[in-house]
C-alpha positions as CSV (number, residue, x, y, z in Angstrom):
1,X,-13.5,-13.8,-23.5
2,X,-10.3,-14.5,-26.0
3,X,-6.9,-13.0,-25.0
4,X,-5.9,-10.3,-27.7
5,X,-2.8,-10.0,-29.0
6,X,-1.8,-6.3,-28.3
7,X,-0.1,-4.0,-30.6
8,X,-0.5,-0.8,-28.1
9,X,2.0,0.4,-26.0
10,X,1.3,0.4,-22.4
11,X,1.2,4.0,-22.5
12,X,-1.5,4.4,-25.7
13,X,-3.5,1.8,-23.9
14,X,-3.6,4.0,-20.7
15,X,-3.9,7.1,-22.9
16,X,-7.0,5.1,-24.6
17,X,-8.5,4.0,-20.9
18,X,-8.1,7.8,-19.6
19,X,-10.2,9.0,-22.5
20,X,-12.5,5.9,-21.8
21,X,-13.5,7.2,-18.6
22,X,-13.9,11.1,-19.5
23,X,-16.0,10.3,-22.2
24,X,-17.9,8.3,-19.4
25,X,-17.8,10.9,-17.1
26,X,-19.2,13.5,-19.7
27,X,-21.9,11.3,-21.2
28,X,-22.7,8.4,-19.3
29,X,-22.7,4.7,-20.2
30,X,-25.7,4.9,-22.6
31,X,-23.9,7.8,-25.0
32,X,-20.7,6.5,-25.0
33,X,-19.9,5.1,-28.4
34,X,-17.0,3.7,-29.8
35,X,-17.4,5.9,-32.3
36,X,-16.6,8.4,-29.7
37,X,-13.8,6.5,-27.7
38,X,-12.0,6.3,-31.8
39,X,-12.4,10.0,-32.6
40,X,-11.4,11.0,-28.6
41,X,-8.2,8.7,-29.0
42,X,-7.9,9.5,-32.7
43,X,-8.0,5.4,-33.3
44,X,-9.5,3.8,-35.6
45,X,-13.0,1.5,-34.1
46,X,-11.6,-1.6,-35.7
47,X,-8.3,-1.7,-33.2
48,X,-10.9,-0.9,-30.3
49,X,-12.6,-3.9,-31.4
50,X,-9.5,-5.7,-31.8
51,X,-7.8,-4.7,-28.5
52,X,-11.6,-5.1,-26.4
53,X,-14.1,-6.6,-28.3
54,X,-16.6,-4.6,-26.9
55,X,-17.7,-1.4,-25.2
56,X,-18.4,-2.9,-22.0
57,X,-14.9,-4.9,-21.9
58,X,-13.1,-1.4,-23.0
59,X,-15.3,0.0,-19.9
60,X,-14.4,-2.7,-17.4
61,X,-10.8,-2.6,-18.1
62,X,-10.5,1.2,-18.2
63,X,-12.2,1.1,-14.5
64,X,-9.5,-1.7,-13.7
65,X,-6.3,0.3,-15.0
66,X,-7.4,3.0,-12.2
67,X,-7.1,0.5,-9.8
68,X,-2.9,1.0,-7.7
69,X,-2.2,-2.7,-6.8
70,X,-4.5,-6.0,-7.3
71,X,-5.6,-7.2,-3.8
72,X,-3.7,-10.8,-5.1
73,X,-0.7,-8.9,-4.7
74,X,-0.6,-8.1,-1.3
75,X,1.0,-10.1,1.8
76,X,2.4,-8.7,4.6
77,X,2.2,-11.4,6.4
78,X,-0.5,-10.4,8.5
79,X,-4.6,-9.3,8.3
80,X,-4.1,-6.1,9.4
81,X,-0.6,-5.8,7.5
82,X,-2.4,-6.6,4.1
83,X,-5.6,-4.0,5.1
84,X,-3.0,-1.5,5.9
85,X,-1.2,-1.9,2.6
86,X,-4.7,-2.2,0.6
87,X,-5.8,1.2,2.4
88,X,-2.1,2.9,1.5
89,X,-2.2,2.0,-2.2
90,X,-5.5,3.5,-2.2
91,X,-6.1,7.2,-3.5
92,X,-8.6,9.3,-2.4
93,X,-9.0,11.2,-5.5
94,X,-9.3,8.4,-7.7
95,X,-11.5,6.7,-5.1
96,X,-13.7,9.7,-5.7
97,X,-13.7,9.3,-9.3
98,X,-14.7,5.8,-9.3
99,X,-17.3,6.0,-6.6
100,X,-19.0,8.8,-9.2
101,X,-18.3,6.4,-12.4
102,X,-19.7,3.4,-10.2
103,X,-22.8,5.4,-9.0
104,X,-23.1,6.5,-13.1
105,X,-22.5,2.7,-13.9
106,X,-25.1,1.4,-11.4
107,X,-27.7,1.8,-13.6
108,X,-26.2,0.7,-16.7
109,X,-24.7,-2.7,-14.7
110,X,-28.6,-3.6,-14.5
111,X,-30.0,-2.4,-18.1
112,X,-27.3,-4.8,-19.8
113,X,-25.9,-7.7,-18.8
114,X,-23.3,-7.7,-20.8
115,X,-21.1,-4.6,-19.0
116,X,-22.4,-6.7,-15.8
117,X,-20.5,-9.5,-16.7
118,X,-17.8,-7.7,-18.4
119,X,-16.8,-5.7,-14.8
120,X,-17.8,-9.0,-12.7
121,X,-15.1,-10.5,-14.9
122,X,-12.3,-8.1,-15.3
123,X,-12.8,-6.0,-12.3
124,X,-14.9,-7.0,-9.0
125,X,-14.4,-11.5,-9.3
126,X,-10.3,-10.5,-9.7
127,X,-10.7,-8.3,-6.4
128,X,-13.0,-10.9,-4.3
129,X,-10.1,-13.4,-5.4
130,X,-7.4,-11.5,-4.2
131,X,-9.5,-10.9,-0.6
132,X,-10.2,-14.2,-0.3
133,X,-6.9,-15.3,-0.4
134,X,-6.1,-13.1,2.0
135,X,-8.7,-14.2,4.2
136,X,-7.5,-17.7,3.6
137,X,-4.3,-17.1,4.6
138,X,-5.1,-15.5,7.9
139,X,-7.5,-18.5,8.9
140,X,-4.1,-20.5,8.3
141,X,-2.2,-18.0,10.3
142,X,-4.6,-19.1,12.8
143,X,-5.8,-15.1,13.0
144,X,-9.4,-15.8,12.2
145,X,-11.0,-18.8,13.2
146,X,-12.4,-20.9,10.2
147,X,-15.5,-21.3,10.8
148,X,-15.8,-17.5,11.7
149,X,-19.7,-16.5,10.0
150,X,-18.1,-13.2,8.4
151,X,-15.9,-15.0,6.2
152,X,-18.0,-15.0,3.7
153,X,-19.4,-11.3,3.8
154,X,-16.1,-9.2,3.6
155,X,-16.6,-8.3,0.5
156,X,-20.3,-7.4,0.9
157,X,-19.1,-4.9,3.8
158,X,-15.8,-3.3,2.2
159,X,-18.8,-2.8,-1.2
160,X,-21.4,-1.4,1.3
161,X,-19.1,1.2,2.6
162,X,-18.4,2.4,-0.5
163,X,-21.7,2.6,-1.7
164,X,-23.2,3.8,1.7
165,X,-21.0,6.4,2.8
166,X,-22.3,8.6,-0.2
167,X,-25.7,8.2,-0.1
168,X,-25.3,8.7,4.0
169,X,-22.8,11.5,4.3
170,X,-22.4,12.7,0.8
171,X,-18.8,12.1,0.2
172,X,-16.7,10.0,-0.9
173,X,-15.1,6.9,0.5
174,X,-11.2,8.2,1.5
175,X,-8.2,6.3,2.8
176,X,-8.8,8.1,6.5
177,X,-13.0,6.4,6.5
178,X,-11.7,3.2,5.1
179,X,-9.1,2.6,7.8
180,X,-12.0,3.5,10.5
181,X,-14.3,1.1,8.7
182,X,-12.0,-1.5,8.5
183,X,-10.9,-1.4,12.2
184,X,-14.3,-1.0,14.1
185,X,-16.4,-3.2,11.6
186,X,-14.1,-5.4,9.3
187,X,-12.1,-6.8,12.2
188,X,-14.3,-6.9,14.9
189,X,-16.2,-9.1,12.6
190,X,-13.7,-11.4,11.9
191,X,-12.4,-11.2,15.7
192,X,-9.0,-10.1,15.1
């Protein structure tokens, strides 16, 4: 992936990512065109090219502008200061919309590889980064032991809440669930 030079304003680009995701919203991965994102935004497709390269960068880094603070941000000094401050950046109506884009995307994640690598690369590898560093830093903290065997499956629990508690309960992940999750699965499985 090459770094673009940009010639949008933050605010276009956000104006551009918004109409990204209603167009996704309205017609799915499949129909979404860039034809459609350049008449929506009233751009022309050659600066969509320019600015993403491609429809499933544009998608990946519309998904990852909805997205309050990057995990690699956070330190509170603590675990539970840094899931705390995760769950209160959190919004429970976005985090409704993007469980219904994800669920939309699931499908198209496994008919092209390319949008699978696009949001492994610009939205879920950034995320796991910024979790394991935070994990890292509480094993130094001397919070979690090292050789602690759910390490390595944090991320696979925080996805499988998202994606469970739909199918399950049919709802959406909220900041009120996640804190439950967090403190009577997350933790206990790290031993903190």
């Amino acid at each position: 992936m090459s770094a673009r030079r940009s010639r949008i304003t933050p605010e276009r680009e956000a104006e551009l990512h918004e109409a990204v995701l209603d167009l996704l919203r309205e017609v799915g991965y499949e129909a979404l065109t860039m034809d459609a994102v350049a008449a929506r935004t009233k751009s022309s497709k050659a600066t969509l090219y320019r600015q993403w390269g491609s429809k499933p960068e544009l998608v990946a880094k519309a998904l990852r502008c909805t997205q309050p603070v990057s995990l690699g941000e956070i330190d509170t000094g603590t675990l539970r200061g840094d899931f705390a401050r995760m769950v209160a950046h959190s919004d429970d109506a976005q985090m409704a919309k993007d469980t219904a884009l994800m669920r939309g995307l699931a499908h198209a994640v496994h008919e092209s590889p390319e949008l699978h690598r696009a949001l492994r690369d610009l939205l879920v590898d950034p995320e796991i980064n910024g979790l394991q560093a935070m994990l890292r830093r509480a094993v130094a903290r001397g919070e979690v032991r090292p050789d602690c065997p759910a390490l390595d499956f944090v991320p696979h629990m925080l996805i499988g809440a998202f994606i469970a508690l739909p199918l399950i309960e049919d709802r959406s992940v909220d900041r009120e669930f996640l804190t439950q999750f967090i403190d009577a699965v997350v933790f206990p499985a790290l031993g903190v």
